[in-house]
C-alpha positions as CSV (number, residue, x, y, z in Angstrom):
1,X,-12.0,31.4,89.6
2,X,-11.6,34.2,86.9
3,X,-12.3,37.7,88.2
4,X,-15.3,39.1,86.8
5,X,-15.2,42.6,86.0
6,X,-18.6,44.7,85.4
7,X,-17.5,48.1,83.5
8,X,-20.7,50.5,84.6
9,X,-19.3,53.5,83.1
10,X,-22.4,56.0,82.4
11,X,-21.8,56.6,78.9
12,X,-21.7,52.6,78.4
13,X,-25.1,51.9,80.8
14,X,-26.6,54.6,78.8
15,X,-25.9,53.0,75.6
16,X,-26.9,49.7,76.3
17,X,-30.2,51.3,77.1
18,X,-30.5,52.4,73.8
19,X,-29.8,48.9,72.4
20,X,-32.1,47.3,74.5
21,X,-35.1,49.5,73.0
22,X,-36.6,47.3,70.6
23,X,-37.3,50.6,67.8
24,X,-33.3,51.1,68.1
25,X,-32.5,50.1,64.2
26,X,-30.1,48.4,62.8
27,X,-27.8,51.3,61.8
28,X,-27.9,52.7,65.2
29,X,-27.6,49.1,66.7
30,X,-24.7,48.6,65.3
31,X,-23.0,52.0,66.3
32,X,-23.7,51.7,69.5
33,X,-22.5,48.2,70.1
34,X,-18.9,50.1,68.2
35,X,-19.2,52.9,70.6
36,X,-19.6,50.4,73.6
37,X,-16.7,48.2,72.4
38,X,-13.9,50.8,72.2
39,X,-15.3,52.1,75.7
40,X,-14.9,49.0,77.2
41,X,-11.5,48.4,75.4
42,X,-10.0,51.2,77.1
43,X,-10.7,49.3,80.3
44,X,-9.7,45.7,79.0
45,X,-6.1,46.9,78.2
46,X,-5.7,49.0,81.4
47,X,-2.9,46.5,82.7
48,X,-0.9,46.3,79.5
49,X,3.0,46.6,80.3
50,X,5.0,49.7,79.3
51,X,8.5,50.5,79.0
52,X,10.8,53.5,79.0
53,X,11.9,55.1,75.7
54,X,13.5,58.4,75.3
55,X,11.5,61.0,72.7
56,X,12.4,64.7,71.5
57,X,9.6,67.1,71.8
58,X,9.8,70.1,70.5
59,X,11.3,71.8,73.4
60,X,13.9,68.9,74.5
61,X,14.5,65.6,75.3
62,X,12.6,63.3,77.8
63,X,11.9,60.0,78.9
64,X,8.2,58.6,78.3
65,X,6.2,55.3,77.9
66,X,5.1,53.5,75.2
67,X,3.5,49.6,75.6
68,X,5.9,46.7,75.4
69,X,5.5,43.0,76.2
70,X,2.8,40.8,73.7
71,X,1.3,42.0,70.9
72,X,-2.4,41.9,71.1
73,X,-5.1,39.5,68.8
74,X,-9.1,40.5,68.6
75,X,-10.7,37.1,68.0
76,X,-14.2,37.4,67.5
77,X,-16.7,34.4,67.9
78,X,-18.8,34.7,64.9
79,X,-21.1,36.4,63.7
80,X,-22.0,38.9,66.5
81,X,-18.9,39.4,67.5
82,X,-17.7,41.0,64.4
83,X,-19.5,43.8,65.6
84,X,-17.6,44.4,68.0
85,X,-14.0,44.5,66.0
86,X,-13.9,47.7,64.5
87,X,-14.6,49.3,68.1
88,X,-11.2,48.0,69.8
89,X,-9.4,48.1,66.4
90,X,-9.9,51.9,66.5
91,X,-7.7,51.6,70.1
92,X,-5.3,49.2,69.2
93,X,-4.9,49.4,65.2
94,X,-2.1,47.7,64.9
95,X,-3.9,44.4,66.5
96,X,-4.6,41.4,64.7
97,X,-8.0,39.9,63.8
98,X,-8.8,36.1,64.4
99,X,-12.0,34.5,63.8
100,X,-14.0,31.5,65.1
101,X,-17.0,30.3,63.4
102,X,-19.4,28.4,65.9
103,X,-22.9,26.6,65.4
104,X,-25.4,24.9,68.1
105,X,-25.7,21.4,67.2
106,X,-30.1,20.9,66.7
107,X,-30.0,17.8,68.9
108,X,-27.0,18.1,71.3
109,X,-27.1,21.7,71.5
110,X,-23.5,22.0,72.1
111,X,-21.7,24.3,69.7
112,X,-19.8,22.9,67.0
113,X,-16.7,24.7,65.2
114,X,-17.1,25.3,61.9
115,X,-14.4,27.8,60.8
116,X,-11.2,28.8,62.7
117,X,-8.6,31.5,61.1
118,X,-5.6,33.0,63.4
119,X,-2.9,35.1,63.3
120,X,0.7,32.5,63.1
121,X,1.6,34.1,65.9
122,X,-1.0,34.0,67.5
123,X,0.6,32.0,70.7
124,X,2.6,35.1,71.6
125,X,-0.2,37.5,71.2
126,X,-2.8,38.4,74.3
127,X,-6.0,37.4,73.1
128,X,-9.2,39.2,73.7
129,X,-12.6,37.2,72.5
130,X,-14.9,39.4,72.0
131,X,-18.7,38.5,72.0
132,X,-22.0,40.6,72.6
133,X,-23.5,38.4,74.8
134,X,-22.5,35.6,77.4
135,X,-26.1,33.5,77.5
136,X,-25.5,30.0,78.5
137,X,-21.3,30.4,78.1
138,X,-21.7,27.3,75.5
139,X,-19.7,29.2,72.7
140,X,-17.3,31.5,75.0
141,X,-16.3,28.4,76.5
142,X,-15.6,26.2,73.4
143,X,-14.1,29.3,71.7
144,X,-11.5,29.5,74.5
145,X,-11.0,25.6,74.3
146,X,-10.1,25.9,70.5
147,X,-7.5,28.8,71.2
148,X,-6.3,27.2,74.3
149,X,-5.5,23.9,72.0
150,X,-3.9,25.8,69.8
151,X,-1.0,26.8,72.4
152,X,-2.7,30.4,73.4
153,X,-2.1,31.2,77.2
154,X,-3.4,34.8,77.4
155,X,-6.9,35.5,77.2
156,X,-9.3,37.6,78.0
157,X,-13.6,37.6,77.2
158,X,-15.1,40.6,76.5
159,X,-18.9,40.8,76.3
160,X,-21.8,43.2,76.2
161,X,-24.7,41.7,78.3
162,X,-24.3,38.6,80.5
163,X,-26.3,36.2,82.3
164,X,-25.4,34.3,85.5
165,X,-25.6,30.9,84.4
166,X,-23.1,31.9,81.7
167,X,-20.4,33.5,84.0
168,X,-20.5,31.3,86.3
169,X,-20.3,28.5,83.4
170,X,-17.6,30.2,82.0
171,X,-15.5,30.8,85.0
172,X,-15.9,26.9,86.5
173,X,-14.7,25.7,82.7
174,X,-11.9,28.4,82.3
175,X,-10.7,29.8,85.6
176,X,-8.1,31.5,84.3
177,X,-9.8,33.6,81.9
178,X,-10.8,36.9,82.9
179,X,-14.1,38.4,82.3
180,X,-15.2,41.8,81.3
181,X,-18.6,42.8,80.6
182,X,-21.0,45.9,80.7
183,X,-24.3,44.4,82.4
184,X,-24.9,41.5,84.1
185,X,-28.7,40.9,83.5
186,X,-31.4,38.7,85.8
187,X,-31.3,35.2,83.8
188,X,-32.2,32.7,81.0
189,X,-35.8,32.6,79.9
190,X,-36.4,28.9,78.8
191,X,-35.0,28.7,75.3
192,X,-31.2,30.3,76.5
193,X,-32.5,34.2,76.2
194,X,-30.6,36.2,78.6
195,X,-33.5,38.4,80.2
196,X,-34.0,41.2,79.5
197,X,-31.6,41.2,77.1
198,X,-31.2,42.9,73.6
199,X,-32.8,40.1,71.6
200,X,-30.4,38.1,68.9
201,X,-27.6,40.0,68.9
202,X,-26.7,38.7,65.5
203,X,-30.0,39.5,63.8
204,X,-29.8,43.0,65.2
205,X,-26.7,43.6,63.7
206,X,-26.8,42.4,60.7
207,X,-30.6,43.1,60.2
208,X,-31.8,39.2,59.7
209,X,-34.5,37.2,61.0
């Protein structure tokens, strides 16, 4: 089953609690959700590979580290997940930015794709989807199926808030895709609202109703 890995670092807990307060606005919203991104970035890419390169400081030569192996790709599942770009792109600028449009079907309720752009290289890149919130895992999951049919091997999910029913969703339907997320919350109320939640993370962000 994919790990599941819960980043509880105080500065992120305590910013979550300021997005969770209903008066937060949407300027600060959205800052926060930045802030909390490139936090939890700096735990996402812990394991990326390094290699040796020699470099001349100012006093002499040495040998140090710079990263080496895949290139990375941001995908975010749109719309929320836009907001969470600009957070790991200040980490890693020189990733590259996919996008996947999704919509809930009104009568089957399963998300539909809509809009898919990628890097061309995007099979030699490790992928990180990023997404404020893992409710019912319905458009994490078909995110990952669209990449994954498109030849991508490496990827990783990186979300705000979660609920159970959509880790554990997510980890039966991709096993191999790790999971990082800042709180795991109690539940679902009855129309797919992680509880307590933020409220629409979309609407938040972007200031819509």
């Amino acid at each position: 089953m994919s790990n599941v890995y819960e980043i509880n670092h105080p500065l992120i807990q305590h910013k979550i609690s300021l997005m969770r307060d209903k008066d937060t606005g949407t300027k600060d919203f959205r800052e926060l959700l930045e802030e909390i991104s490139m936090l939890m970035a700096y735990e996402v890419t812990r394991d990326l590979p390094l290699r040796e390169v020699e470099v001349e400081t100012p006093i002499c030569k040495c040998l140090t580290k710079v990263l080496t192996g895949k290139k990375l790709g941001i995908v975010p599942i749109l719309r929320a997940g836009l907001g969470m770009v600009d957070g790991v792109m200040k980490l890693v600028p020189a990733a590259k930015v996919g996008h996947i449009g999704l919509y809930r079907d009104p009568e089957t309720l399963k998300p539909v794709e809509y809009y898919c752009k990628l890097p061309p290289d995007v099979q030699e890149r490790e992928l990180i989807v990023v997404d404020p919130m893992l409710a019912t895992g319905g458009s994490s999951i078909a995110a990952v199926n669209s990449l994954k049919e498109r030849g991508c091997t490496s990827i990783k999910l990186m979300c705000l808030i979660g609920a159970p029913e959509g880790i554990q969703a997510m980890q039966e339907a991709h096993p191999d895709v790790d999971i990082y997320i800042a709180a795991i919350d109690e539940k679902l109320n009855e129309h797919g609202y992680i509880v307590p939640g933020l409220g629409d993370a979309g609407d938040r962000i972007f200031g819509t109703k």
